[in-house]
N, C-alpha and C positions, 0 to 999 in steps of 0.2 A: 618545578611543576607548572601548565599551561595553567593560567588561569580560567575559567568557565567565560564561554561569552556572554556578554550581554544584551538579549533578546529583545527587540522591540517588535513590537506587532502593528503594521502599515493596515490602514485602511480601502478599501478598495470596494466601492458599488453597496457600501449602506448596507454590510450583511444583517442579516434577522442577529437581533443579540440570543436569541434562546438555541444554538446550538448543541449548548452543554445537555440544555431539557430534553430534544430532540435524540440524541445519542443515548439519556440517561434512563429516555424509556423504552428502548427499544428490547424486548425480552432476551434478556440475557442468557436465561439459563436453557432457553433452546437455543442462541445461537454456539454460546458453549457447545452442545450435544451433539451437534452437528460437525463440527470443526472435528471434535474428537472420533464422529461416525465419519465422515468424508472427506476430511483436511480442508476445506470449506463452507463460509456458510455468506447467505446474502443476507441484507438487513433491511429490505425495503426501503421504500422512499425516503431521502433524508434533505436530501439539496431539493429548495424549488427551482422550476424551469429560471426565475430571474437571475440566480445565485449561478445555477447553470450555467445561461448565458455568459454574468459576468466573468467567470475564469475561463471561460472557452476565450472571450476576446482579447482576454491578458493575453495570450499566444501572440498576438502579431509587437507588443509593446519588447522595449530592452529595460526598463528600468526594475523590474520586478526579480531579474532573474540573473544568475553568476555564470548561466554558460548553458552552448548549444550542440546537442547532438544526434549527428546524422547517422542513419544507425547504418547504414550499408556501408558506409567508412571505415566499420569495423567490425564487419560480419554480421551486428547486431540483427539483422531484417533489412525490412526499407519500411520508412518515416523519420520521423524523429520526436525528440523531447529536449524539453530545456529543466533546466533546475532552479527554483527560487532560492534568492538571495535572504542571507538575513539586513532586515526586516520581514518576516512572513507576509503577505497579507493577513489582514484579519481572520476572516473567515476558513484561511488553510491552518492558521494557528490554534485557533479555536477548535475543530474539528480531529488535530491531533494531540492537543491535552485532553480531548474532553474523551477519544475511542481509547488514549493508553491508559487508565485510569481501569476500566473492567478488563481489558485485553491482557493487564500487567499481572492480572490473578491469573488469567487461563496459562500464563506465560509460567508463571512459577509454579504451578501444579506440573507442566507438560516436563519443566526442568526435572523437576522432586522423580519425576514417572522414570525419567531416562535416565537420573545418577547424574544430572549435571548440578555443579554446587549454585553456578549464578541465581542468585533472586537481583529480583527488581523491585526498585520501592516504589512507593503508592504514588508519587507524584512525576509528572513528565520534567519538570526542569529539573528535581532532582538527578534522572536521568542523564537526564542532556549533562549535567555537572559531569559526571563520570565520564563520558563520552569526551567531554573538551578538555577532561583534565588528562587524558589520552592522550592526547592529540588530533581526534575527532571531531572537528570543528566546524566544516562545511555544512549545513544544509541540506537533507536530501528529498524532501519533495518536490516532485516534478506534475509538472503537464508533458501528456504525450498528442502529438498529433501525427495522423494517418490519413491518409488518400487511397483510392482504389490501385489495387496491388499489390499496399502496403502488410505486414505483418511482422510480428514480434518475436524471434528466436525463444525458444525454450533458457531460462535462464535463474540465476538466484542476486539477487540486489543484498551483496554481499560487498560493505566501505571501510570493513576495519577489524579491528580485534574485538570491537563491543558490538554486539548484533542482538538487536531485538528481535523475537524469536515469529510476531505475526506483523501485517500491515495489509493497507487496504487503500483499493483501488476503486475509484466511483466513478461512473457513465455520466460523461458534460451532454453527449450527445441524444438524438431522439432515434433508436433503432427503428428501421423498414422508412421511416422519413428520412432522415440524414445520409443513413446509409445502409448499407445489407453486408453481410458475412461480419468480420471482424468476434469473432465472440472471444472469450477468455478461456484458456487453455490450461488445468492443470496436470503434472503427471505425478505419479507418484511409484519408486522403485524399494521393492519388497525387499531384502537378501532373499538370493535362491527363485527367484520368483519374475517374470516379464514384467512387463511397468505398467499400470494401471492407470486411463484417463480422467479426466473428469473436466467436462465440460458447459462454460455457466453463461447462461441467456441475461442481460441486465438491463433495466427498464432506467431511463433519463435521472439520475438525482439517486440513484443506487448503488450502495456500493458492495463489492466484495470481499471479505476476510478469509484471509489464505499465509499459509506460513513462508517466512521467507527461506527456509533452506531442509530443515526437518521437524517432526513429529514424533508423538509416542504412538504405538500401535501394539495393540492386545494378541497375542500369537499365544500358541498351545503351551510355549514353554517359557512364559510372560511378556513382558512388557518389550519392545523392541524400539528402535528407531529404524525411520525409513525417512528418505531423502525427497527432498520433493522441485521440482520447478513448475513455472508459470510462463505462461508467455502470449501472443495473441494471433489468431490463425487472418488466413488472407482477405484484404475487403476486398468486397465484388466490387463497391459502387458507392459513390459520396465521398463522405468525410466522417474521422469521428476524431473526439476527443475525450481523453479521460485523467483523472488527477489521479496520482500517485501519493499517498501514505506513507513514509517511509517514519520511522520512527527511532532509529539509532541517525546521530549525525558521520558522515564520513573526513578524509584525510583531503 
């Protein structure tokens, strides 16, 4: 059996230590509500504009990160994303113990709702254990970076056998300043049914929670699963940037 890796957390631009507070107060039980009415929900402000900054500039550095990709390379769209290496930065490390901790409950309720047996435990490196003793050991949060043009194929961030079932995406950039279009893209397909949008406006330091592959959904003759992707429509103009959440590690 792989042993679990061992996680260090790199420091990078003096993040605020109160991340965990910041995440822990954000009203839970309506963004739950929401997730469950829409397939997502936003959380308002979480990152300051400095914090912002600092991971948008990580984008130009090699040491941060295990690998780069050009997304027209491979159908993806056009832009790209790189991947953080482990050591995390501080503050992407932080930010993903602190969201998977309430998100692990909506996670094991959405399981219980669909007849799937996985539960998750209350802790992230617990997690991550499972995942690396898998053989799931890379890393998955990224920075994305886009230009005018650029846009995101409809897609599911899907690394392995262990998939955590929400993850969330946060605005580095400042929309109508930095740049114009780009907004996030969700769809979601019914059985028997055309596919349904939804699409989400994100203010600098905001992020989105949105599921990675499916959901429960309440039908006439109960509880169903419907399939979802995300992806992000075309900039007119600028730049943007945004971190990615990812919260199972991949192969």
């Amino acid at each position: 059996m792989t042993k679990p890796m061992l996680v260090r957390h790199a420091r990078i631009a003096d993040p605020s230590p109160d991340i965990a507070a910041r995440v822990a107060a954000l009203d839970w039980p309506a963004l739950a509500a929401a997730l469950d009415a829409h397939g997502c929900a936003t959380t308002g402000t979480i990152l300051t504009a400095d914090e912002c900054s600092a991971l948008r500039d990580l984008y130009g550095a090699e040491e941060p990160f295990r690998s780069r990709i050009v997304m027209a390379r491979h159908g993806f769209g056009r832009g790209e994303y790189k991947y953080f290496a482990y050591p995390l930065p501080e503050i992407v490390a932080a930010l993903r113990a602190a969201l998977y901790q309430p998100l692990a409950d909506i996670a094991n309720r959405w399981n219980e709702a669909m007849g799937i047996a996985v539960r998750y435990p209350a802790k992230h490196a617990a997690y991550l254990a499972r995942c690396h003793a898998a053989g799931q050991s890379k890393p998955t949060p990224l920075l994305l970076q886009y230009g005018a043009g650029d846009y995101n194929c409809l897609h599911q961030d899907v690394y392995g056998e262990h998939v955590f079932p929400l993850q969330a995406a946060f605005l580095l950039s400042r929309p109508n300043d930095d740049f114009a279009g780009g907004e996030f893209v969700l769809t979601e397909q019914r059985p028997r049914m055309q596919s349904r949008a939804e699409v989400v406006s994100l203010q600098r330091g905001e992020a989105v929670i949105f599921p990675v592959r499916h959901r429960p959904v309440q039908g006439a003759r109960g509880i169903y699963r419907v399939n979802m992707r995300h992806g992000v429509s075309r900039l007119r103009s600028g730049s943007r940037h945004t971190l990615g959440v990812i919260f199972h590690d991949g192969k």
